[in-house]
Wavefront OBJ file of the C-alpha trace (Angstrom):
o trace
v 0.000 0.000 0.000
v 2.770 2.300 0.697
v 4.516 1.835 -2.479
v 1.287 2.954 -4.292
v 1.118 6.184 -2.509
v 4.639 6.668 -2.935
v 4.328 6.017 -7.168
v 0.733 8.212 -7.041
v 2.715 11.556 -5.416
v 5.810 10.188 -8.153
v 3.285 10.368 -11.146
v 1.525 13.851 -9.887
v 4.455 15.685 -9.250
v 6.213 14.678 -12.434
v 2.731 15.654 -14.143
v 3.164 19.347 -12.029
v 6.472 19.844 -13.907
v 5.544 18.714 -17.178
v 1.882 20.924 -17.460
v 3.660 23.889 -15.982
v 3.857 26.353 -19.001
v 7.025 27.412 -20.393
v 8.035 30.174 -23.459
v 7.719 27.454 -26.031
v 3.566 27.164 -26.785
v 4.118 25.473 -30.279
v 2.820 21.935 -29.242
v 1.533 22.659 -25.576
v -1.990 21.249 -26.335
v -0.556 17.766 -27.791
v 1.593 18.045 -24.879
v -0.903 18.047 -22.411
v -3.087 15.733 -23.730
v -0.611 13.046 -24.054
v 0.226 13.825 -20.282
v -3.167 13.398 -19.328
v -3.173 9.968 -21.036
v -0.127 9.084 -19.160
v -0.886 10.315 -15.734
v -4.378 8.522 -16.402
v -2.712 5.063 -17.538
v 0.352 5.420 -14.551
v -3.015 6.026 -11.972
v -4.699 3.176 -13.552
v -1.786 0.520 -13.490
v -0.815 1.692 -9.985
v -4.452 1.401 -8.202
v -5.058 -2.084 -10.487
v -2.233 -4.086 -11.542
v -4.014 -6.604 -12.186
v -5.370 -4.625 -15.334
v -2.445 -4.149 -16.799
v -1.493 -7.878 -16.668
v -5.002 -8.811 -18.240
v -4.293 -5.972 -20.822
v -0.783 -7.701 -21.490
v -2.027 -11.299 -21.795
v -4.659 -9.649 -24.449
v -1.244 -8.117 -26.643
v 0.475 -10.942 -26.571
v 2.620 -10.263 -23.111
v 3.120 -12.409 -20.264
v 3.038 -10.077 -17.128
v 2.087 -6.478 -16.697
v 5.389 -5.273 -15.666
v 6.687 -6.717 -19.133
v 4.198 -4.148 -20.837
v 5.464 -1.835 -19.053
v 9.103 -1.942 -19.347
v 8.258 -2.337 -23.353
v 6.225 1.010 -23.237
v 8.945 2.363 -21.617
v 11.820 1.410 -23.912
v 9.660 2.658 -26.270
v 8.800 6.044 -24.695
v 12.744 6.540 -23.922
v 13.952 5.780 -27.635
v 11.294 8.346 -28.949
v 12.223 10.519 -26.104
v 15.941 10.406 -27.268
v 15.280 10.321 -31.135
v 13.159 13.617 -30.157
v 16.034 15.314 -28.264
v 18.569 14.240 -30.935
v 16.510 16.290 -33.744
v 16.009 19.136 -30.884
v 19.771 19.551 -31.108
v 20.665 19.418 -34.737
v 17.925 22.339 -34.979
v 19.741 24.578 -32.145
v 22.996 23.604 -33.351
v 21.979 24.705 -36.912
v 20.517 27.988 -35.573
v 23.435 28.515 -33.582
v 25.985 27.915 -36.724
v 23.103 30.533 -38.729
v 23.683 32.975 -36.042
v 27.550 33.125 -35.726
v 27.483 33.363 -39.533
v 25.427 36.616 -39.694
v 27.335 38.255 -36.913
v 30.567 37.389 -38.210
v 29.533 39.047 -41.593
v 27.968 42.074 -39.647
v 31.057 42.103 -38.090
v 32.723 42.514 -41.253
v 31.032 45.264 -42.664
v 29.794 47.081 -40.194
v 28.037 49.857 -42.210
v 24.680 49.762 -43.456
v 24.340 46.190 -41.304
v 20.884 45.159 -40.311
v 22.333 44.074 -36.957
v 22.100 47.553 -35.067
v 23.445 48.015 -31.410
v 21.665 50.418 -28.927
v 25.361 52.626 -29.655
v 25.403 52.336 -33.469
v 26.691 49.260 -35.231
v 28.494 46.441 -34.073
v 32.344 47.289 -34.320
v 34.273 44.904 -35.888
v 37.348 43.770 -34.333
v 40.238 45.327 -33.752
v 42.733 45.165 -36.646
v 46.776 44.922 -35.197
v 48.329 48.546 -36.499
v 50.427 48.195 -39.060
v 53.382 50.694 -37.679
v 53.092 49.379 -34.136
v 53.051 45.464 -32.923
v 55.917 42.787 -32.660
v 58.510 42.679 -35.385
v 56.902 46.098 -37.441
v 59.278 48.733 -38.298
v 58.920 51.772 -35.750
v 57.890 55.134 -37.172
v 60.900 56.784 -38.579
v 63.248 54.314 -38.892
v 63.497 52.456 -42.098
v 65.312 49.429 -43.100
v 67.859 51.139 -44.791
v 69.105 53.256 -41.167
v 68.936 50.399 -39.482
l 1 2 3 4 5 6 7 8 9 10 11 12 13 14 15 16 17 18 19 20 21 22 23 24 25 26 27 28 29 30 31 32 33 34 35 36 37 38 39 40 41 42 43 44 45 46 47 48 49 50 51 52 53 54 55 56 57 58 59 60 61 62 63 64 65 66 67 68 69 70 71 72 73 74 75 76 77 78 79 80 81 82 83 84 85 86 87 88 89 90 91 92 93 94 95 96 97 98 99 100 101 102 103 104 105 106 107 108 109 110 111 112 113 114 115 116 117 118 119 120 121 122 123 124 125 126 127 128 129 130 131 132 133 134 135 136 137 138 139 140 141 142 143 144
């Protein structure tokens, strides 16, 4: 009996986290709805396990707790193909991004990427008469 308290509080709590709203609303109502089908099926296999081992038996499974490790596996590879594509996207966006600053950088006039100060400066250029082996102003090669 404990143990089912314990995995009730688990499954509402995780279900807290997961329908509390975040920046990204692209997908929040498929979101939801999925997590109401989950917290619904974890309730349901917690209060009667024996309904998940009839429900197994029907797909082909011996035991509940088979069905659910399978669902799992499956829910975790989805969960990591998901994640994987999630990545590529930012790491795209983030390879788009240092592109256009690095040409903003580069001409800095007439950019579209405007500071609150002007344009963003582009770096700093070593001086030509000044820096590590350069020849100092006034001296040439030939007093040397």
């Amino acid at each position: 009996m404990v143990i089912k308290i314990v995995l009730i509080v688990a499954v509402l709590v995780i279900a807290y986290f997961l329908i509390k709203s975040t920046s990204n609303t692209k997908n929040v109502a498929l979101r939801r709805l999925l997590l109401v089908v989950f917290v619904l099926l974890a309730l349901g296999s917690i209060l009667f396990p024996d309904t998940t081992t009839t429900v197994a038996q029907w797909v082909g499974v011996g035991r509940g707790a088979d069905l659910i490790l399978y669902l799992l596996v499956i829910a975790f590879l989805s969960y990591a193909v998901v994640s994987y594509r999630r990545m590529n996207i930012f790491e795209n966006r983030i390879t788009d991004l240092a592109r256009e600053l690095a040409i903003a950088r580069s001409h800095p006039q007439g950019s579209q990427f405007e500071a609150p100060g002007g344009s963003i400066p582009a770096p700093k250029s070593p001086d030509k008469n000044n820096g590590s082996g350069s020849i100092e102003a006034g001296n040439t090669a030939e007093e040397s």
